[in-house]
C-alpha positions in Angstrom: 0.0 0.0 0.0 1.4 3.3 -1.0 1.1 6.8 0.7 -1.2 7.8 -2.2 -4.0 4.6 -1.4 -3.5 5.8 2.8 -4.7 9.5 2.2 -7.7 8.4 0.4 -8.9 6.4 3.3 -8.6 9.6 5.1 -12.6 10.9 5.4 -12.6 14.8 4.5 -15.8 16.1 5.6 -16.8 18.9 4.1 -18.9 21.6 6.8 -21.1 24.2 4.6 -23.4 26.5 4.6 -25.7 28.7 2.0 -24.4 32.0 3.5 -21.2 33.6 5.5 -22.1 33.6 9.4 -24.1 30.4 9.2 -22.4 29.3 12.0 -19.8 26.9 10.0 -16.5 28.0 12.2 -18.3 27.9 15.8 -19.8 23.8 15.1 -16.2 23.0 13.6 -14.6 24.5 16.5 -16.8 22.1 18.9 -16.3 19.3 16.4 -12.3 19.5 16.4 -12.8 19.7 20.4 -14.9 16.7 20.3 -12.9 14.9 17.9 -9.6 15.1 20.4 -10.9 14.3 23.2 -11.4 10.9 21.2 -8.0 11.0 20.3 -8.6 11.7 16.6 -5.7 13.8 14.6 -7.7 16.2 12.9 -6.4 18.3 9.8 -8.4 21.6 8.8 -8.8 22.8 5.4 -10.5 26.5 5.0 -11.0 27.5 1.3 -10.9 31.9 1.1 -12.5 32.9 -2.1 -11.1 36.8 -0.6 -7.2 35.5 -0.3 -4.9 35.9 2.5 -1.9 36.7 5.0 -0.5 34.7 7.0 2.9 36.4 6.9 3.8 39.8 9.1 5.2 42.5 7.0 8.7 43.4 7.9 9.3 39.4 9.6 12.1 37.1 8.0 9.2 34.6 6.2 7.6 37.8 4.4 10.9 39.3 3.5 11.7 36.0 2.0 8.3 35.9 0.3 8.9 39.6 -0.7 12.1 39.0 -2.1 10.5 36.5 -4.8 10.5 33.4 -3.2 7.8 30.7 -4.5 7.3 28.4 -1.4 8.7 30.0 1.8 8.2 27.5 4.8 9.5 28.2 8.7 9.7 25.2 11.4 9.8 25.3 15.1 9.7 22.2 17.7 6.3 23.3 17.8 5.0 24.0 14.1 5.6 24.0 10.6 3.9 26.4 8.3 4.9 26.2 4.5 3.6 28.9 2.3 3.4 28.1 -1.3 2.8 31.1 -4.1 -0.4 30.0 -6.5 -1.4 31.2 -10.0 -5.3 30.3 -9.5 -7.0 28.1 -6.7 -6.1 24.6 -6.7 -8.4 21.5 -7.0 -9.4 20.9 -3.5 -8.5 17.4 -3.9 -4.5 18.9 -5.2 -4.8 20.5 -1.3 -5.9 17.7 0.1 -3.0 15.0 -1.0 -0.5 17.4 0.9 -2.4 16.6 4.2 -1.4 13.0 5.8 -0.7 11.8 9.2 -4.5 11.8 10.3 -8.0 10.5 11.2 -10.2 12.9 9.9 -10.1 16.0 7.8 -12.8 18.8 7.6 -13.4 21.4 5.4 -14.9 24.7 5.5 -15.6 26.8 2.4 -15.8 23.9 -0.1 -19.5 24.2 -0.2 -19.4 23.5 -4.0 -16.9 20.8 -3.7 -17.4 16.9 -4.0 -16.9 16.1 -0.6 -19.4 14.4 2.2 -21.1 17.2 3.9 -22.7 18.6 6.7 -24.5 21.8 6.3 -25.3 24.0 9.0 -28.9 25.3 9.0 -30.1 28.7 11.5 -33.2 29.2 11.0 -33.1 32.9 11.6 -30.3 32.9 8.5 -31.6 30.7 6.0 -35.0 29.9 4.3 -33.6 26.6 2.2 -31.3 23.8 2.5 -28.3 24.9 0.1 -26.9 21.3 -0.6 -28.9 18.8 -2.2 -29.8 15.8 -0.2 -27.5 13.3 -1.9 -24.5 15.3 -1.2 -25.4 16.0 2.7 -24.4 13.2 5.2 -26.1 15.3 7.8 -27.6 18.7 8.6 -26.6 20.6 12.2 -29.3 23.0 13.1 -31.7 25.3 15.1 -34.8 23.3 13.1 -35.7 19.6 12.8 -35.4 18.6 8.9 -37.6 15.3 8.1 -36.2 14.5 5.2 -34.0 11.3 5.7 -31.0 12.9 6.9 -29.6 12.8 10.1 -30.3 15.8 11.8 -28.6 17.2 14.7 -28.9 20.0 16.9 -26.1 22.9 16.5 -24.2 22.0 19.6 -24.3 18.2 19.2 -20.7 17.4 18.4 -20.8 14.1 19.8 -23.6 13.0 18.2 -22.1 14.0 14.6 -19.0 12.8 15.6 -20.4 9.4 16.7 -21.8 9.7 13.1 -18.3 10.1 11.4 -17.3 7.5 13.5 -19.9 4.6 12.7 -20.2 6.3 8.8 -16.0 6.4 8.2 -14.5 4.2 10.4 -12.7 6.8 12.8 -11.4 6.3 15.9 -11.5 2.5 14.9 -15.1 1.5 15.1 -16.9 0.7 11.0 
């Protein structure tokens, strides 16, 4: 088995929604809590359609970047951050074959991707579902949805992540 066959076994989990301040961040935030104290490595992915900055203006990384640089990466016994200069967006799957060394990835901001996902619903925010059914493995929200897909409240991250868990495999139960 090669490194290529092990990342696709890695679930990516795409979290949307049909609008900015949906409430996407906040139930990944308790999902990636969740998801460690059950001793899942978790990779993020955020997609920005607006770009950028990671870098500090006037710090060695930038300079480097400044200077013309095409990948400028810094390491600590901490961290390692690699920045990589793009012509146009990349395949989300392109992003996603750099990422190994986990249980679980989500993604936020792929809402048009072909990923598995679970949309977040606020019922003060939205008046439709914006996925269609087949791509939704379940909906988090305010509202109950009877419409064949698990449906979970906003704050239940153990209950979606018992879902990945039983659905993907993760954490070692299929």
């Amino acid at each position: 088995m090669n490194i290529r066959d092990v990342r696709s076994r890695i679930p990516v989990i795409s979290i949307v929604g049909g609008k900015s301040n949906s409430g996407k961040t906040t139930l990944l935030e308790k999902l990636i809590r969740e998801a460690k104290l059950r001793g899942w490595r978790v990779a993020t992915l955020k997609h920005d359609v607006h770009g950028f900055e990671m870098d500090q203006p006037g710090k060695d990384t930038w300079r480097h970047a400044q200077a013309g640089a095409d990948v400028v990466a810094i390491s600590s016994p901490q961290r390692i951050a690699i920045l990589e200069s793009v012509a146009d967006d990349q395949p989300l799957d392109e992003v996603l074959a750099r990422i190994h060394g986990v249980d679980v990835i989500f993604t936020e901001g792929y809402k048009h991707g072909n990923k598995p996902k679970i949309e977040v619903y606020r019922s003060a925010v939205h008046q439709g579902l914006f996925s269609k059914p087949e791509e939704l493995i379940a909906i988090a929200s305010d509202i109950s949805f009877d419409n064949g897909i698990p449906c979970f409240n906003l704050d239940d991250a153990q209950g979606i992540c018992d879902l990945i868990a039983e659905k993907f495999g993760v954490g070692g139960l299929v």
